[in-house]
PyMOL commands that place a pseudoatom at each C-alpha (Angstrom):
pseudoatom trace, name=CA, resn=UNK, resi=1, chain=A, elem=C, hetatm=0, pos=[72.382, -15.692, 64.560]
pseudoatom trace, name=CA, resn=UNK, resi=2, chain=A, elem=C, hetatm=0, pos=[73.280, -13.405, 61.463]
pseudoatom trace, name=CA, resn=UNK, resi=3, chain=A, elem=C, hetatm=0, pos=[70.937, -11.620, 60.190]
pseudoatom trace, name=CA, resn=UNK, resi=4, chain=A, elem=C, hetatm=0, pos=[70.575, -9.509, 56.724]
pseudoatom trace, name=CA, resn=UNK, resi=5, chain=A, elem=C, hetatm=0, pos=[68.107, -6.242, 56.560]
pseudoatom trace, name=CA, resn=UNK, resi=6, chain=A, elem=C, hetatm=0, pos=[67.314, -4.557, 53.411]
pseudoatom trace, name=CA, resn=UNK, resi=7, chain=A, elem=C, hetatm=0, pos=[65.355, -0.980, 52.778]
pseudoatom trace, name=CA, resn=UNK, resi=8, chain=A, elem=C, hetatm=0, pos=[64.560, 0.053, 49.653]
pseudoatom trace, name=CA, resn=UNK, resi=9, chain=A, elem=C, hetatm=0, pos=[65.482, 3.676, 48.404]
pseudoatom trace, name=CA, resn=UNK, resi=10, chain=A, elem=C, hetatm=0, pos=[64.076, 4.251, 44.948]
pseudoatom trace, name=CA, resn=UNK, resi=11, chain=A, elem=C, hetatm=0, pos=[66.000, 7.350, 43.444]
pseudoatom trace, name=CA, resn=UNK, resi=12, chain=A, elem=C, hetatm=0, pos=[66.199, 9.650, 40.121]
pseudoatom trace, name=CA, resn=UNK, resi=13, chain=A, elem=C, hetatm=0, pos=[69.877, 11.131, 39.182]
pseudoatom trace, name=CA, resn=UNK, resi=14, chain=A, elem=C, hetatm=0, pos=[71.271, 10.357, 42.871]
pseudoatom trace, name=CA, resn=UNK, resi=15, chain=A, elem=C, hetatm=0, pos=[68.073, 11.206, 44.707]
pseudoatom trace, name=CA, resn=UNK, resi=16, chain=A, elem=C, hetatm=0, pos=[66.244, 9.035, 46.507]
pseudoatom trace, name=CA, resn=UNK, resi=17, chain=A, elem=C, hetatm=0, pos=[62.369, 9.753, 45.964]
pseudoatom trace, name=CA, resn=UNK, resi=18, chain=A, elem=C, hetatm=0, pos=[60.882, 7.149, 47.875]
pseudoatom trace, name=CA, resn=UNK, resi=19, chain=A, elem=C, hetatm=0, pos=[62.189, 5.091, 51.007]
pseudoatom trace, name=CA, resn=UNK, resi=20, chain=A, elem=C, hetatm=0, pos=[60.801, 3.647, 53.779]
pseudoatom trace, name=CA, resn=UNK, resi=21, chain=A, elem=C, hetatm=0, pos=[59.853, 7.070, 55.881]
pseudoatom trace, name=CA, resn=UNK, resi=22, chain=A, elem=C, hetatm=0, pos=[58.483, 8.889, 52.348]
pseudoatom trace, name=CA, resn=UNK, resi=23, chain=A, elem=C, hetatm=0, pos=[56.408, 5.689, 51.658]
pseudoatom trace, name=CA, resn=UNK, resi=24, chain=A, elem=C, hetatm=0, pos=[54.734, 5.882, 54.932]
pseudoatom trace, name=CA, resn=UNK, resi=25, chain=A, elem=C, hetatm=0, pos=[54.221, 9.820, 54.747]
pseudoatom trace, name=CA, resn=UNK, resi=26, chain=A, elem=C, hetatm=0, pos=[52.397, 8.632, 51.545]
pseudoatom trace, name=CA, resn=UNK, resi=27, chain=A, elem=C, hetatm=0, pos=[50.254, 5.895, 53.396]
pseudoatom trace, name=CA, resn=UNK, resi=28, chain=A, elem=C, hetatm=0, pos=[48.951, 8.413, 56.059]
pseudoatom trace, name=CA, resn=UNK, resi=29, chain=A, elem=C, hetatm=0, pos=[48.035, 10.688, 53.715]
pseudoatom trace, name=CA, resn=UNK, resi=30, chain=A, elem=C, hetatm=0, pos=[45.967, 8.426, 51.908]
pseudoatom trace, name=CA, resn=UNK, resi=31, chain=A, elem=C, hetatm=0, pos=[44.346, 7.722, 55.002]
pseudoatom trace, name=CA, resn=UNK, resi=32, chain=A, elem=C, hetatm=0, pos=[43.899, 11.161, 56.433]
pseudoatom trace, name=CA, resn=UNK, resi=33, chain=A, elem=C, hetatm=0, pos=[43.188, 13.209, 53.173]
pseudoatom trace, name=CA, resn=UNK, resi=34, chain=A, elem=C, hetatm=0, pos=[45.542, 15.195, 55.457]
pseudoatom trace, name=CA, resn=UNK, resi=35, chain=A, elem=C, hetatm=0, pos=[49.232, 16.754, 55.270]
pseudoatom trace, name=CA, resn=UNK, resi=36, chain=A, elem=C, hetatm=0, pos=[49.092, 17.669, 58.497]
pseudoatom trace, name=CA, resn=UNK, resi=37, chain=A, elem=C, hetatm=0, pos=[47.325, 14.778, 60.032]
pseudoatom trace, name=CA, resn=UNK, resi=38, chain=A, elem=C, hetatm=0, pos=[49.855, 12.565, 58.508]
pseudoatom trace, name=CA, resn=UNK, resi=39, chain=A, elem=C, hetatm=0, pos=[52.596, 14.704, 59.875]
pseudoatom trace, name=CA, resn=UNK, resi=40, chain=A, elem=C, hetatm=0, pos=[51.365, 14.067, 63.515]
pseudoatom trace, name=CA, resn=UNK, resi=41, chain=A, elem=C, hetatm=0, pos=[50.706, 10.213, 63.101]
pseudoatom trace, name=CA, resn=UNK, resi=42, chain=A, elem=C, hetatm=0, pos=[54.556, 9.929, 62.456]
pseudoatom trace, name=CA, resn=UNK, resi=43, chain=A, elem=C, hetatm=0, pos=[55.671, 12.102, 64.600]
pseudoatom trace, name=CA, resn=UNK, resi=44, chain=A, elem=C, hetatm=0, pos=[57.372, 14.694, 62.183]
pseudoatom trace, name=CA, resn=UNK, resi=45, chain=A, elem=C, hetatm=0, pos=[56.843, 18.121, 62.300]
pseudoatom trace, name=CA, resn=UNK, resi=46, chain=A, elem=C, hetatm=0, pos=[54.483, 20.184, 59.336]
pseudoatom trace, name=CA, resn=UNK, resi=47, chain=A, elem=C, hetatm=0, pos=[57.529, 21.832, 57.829]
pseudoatom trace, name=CA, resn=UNK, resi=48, chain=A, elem=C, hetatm=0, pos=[59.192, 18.731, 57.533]
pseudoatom trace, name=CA, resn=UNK, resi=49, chain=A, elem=C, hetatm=0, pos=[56.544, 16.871, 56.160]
pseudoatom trace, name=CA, resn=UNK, resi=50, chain=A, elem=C, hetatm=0, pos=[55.918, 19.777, 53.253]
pseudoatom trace, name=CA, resn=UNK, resi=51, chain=A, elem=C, hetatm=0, pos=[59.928, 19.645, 52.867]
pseudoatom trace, name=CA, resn=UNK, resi=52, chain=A, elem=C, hetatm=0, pos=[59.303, 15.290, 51.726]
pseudoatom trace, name=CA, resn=UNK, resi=53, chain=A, elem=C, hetatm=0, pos=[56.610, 15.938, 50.005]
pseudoatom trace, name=CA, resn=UNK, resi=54, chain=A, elem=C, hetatm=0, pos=[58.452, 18.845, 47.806]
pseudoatom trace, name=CA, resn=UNK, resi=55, chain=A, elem=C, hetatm=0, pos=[61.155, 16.536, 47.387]
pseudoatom trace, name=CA, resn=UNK, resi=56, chain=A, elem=C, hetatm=0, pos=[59.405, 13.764, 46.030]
pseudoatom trace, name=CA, resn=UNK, resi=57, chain=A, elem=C, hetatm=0, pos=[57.394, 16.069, 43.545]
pseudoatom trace, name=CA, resn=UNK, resi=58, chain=A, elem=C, hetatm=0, pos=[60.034, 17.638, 42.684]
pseudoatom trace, name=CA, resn=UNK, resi=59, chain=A, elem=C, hetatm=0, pos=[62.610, 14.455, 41.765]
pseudoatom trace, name=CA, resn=UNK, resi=60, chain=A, elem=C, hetatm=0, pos=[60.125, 12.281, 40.470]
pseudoatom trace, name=CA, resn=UNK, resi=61, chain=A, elem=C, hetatm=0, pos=[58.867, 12.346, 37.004]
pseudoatom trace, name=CA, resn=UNK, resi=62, chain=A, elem=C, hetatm=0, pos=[55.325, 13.345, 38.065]
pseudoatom trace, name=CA, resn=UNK, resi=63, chain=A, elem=C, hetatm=0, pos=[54.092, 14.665, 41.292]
pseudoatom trace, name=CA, resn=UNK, resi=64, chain=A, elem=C, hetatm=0, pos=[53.125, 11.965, 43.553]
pseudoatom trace, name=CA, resn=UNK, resi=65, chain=A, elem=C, hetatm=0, pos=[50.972, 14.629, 45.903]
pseudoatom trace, name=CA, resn=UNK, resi=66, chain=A, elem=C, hetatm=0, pos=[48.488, 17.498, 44.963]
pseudoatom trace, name=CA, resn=UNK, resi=67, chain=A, elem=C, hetatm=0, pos=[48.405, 19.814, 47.719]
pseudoatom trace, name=CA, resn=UNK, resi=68, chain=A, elem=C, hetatm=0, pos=[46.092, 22.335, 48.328]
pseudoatom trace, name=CA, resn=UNK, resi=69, chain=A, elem=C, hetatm=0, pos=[46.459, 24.829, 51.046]
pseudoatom trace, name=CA, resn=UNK, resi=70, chain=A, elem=C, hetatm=0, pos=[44.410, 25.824, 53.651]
pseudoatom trace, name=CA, resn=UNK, resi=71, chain=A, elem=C, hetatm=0, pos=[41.208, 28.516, 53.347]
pseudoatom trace, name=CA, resn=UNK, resi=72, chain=A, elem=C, hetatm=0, pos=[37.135, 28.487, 54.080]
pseudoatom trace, name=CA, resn=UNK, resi=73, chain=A, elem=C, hetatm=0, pos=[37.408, 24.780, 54.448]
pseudoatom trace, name=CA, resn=UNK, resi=74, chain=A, elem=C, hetatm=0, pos=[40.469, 23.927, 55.020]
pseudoatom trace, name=CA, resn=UNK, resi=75, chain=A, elem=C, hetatm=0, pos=[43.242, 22.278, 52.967]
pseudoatom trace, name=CA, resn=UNK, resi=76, chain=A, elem=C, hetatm=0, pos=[44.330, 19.437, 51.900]
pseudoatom trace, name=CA, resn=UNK, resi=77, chain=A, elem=C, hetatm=0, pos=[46.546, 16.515, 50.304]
pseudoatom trace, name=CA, resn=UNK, resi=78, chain=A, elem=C, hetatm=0, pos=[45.684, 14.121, 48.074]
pseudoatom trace, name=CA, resn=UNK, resi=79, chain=A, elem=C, hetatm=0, pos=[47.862, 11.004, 46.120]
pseudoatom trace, name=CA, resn=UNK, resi=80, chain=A, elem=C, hetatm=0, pos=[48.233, 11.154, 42.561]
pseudoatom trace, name=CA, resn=UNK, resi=81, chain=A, elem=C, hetatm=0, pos=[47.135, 8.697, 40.242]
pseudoatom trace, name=CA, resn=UNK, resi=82, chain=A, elem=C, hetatm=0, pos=[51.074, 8.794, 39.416]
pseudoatom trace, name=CA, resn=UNK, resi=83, chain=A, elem=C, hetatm=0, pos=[51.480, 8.401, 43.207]
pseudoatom trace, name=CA, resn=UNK, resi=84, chain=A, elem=C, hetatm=0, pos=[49.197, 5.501, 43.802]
pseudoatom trace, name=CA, resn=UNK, resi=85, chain=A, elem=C, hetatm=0, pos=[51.041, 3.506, 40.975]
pseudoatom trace, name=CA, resn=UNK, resi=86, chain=A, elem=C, hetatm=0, pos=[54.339, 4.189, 42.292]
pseudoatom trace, name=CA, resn=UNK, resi=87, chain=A, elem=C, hetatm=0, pos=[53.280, 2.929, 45.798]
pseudoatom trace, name=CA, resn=UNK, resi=88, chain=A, elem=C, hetatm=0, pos=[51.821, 0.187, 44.266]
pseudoatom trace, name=CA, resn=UNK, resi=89, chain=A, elem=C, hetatm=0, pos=[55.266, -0.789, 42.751]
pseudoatom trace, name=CA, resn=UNK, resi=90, chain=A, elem=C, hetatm=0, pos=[57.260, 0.037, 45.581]
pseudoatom trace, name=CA, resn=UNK, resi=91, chain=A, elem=C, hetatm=0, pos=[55.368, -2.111, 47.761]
pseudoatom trace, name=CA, resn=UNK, resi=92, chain=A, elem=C, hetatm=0, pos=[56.056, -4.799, 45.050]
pseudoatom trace, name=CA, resn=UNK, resi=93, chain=A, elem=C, hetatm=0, pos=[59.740, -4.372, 44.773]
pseudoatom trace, name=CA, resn=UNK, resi=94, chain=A, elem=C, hetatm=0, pos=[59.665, -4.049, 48.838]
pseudoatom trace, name=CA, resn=UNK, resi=95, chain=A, elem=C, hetatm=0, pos=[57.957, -7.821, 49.200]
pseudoatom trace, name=CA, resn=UNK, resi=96, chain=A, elem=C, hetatm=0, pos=[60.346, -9.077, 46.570]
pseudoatom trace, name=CA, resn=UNK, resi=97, chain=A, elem=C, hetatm=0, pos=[62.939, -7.769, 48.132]
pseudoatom trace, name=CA, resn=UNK, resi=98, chain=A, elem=C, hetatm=0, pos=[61.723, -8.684, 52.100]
pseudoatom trace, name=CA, resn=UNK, resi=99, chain=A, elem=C, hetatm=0, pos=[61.460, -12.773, 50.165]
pseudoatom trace, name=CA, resn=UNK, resi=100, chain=A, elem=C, hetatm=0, pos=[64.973, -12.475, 48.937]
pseudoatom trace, name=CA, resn=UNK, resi=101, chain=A, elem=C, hetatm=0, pos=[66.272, -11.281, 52.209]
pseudoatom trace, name=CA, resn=UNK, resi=102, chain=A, elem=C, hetatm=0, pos=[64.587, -13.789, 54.103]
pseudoatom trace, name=CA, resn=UNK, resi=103, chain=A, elem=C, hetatm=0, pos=[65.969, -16.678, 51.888]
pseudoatom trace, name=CA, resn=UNK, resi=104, chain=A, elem=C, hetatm=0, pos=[69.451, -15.323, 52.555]
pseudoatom trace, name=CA, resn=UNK, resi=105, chain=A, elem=C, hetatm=0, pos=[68.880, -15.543, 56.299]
pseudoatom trace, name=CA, resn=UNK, resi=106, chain=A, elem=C, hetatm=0, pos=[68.064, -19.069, 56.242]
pseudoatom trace, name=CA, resn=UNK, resi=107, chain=A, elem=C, hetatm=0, pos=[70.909, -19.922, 53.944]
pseudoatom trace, name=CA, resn=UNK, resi=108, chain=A, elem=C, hetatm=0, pos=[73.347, -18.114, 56.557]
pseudoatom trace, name=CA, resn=UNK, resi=109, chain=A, elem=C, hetatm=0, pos=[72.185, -19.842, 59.527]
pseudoatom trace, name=CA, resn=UNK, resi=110, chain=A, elem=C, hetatm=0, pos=[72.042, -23.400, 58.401]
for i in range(1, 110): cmd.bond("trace and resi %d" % i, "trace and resi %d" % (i + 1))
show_as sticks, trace
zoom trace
């Protein structure tokens, strides 16, 4: 059987700002409240994890994550409303995409 895969790297002037790893850095934070937290849920280590998230501010138009850092009670990380809408739309294009994709593989292996 043939099969087609597709994953979606949005980018800004050759940069990719969101893909599939960035997207689900995003989606633990959200859940967490928690750079660090999300960090250790995929397995990545803080630095790198700071490194994504300074990408992505720093290539999109708007920051996607506020960050504080740590003191009397701790830091913390927290989606934009920038961020939220961009995930929103990525998720979008990624169904769309994952519908296309899976029409093609049908159509290959009739």
């Amino acid at each position: 059987m043939i099969e087609v895969e597709a994953q979606i790297s949005i980018k800004r002037d050759g940069v990719a700002f969101l893909n599939p790893v960035k997207t689900a850095l995003l989606k633990e934070i959200v859940q967490s409240g928690s750079l660090s937290a999300a960090a250790k849920k995929l397995n990545v280590s803080y630095q790198h994890a700071w490194t994504m998230i300074n990408e992505m501010n720093r290539t999109a138009p708007e920051p996607l994550v506020v960050k504080q850092r740590g003191g009397a009670n701790g830091g913390g990380a927290e989606i934009s409303e920038y961020g939220k809408r961009i995930m929103k739309e990525y998720q979008l294009i990624n169904e769309t995409v994952s519908k296309m994709v899976g029409q093609i593989n049908v159509e290959i292996n009739l």
